[in-house]
C-alpha positions as CSV (number, residue, x, y, z in Angstrom):
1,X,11.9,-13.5,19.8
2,X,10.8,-12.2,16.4
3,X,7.2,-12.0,15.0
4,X,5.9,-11.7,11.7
5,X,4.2,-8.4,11.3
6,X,1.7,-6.7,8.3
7,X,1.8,-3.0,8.1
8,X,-0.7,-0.5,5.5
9,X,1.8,1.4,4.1
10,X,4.4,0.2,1.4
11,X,7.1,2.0,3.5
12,X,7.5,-0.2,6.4
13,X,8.3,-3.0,4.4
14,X,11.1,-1.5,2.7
15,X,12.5,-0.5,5.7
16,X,12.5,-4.2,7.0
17,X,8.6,-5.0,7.7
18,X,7.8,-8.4,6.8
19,X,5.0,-7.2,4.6
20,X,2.2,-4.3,3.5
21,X,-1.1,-4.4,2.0
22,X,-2.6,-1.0,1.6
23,X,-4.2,1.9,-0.8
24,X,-1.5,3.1,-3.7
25,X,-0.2,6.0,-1.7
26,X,0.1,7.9,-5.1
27,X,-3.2,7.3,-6.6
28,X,-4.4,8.4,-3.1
29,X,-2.7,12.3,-4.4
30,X,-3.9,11.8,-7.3
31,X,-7.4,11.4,-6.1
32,X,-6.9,14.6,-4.3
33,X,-5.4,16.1,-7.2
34,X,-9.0,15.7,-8.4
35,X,-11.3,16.8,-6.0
36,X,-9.2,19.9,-5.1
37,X,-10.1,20.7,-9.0
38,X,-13.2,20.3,-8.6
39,X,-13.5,22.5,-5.7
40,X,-11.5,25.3,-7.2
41,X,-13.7,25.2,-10.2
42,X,-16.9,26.0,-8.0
43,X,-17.8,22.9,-7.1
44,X,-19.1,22.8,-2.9
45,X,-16.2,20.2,-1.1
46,X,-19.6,19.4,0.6
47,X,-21.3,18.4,-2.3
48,X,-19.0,16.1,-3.6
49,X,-18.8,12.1,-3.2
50,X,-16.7,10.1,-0.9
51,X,-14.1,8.9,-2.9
52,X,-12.6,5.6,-1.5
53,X,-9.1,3.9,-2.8
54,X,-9.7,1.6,-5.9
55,X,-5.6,0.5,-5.9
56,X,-4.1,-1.2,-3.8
57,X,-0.6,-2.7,-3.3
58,X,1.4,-5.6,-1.7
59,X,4.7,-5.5,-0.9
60,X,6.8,-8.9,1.0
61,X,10.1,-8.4,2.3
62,X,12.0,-11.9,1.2
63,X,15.1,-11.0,3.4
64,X,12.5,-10.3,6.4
65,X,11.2,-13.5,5.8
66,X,14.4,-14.9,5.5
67,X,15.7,-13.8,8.3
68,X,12.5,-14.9,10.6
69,X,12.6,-18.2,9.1
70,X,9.3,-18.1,7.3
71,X,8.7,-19.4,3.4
72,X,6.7,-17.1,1.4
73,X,4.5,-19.6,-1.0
74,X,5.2,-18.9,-4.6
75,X,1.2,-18.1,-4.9
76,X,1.9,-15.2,-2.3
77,X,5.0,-13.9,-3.9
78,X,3.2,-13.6,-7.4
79,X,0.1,-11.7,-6.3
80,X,2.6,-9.4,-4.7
81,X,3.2,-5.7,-6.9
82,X,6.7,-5.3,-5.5
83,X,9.4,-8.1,-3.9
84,X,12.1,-7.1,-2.1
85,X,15.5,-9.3,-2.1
């Protein structure tokens, strides 16, 4: 028997997850990016905020969907960043 399953990461849908919600993976470096300049231009990595993830990103596998049986309602498909067919 197959069950629908939601994962974080953008990933695991691609590779046949039925669906992901989770922070923009790339922003996430770039984010880093940031705070690693700070730090390297004197800044104390103690000192600095908690930065928390401001993008995030939904992916639906149709075929997933498809092949589970489920209908994906039009609302959910266009909220979604990326569909995969």
């Amino acid at each position: 028997m197959a069950l629908p399953a939601g994962y974080e990461t953008r990933a695991t849908a691609v590779a046949g997850g039925l669906i992901s919600y989770g922070a923009d993976v790339g922003d996430g470096y770039r984010r880093v990016g940031r705070y690693v300049g700070r730090v390297l231009k004197g800044e104390k990595a103690a000192e600095l905020p908690v930065d928390q993830a401001t993008r995030f990103e939904l992916v639906i596998n149709l075929k997933t969907a498809k092949a589970l049986g489920l209908d994906v309602p039009d609302r959910l498909l266009a909220l979604a960043n990326e569909v995969i067919e």
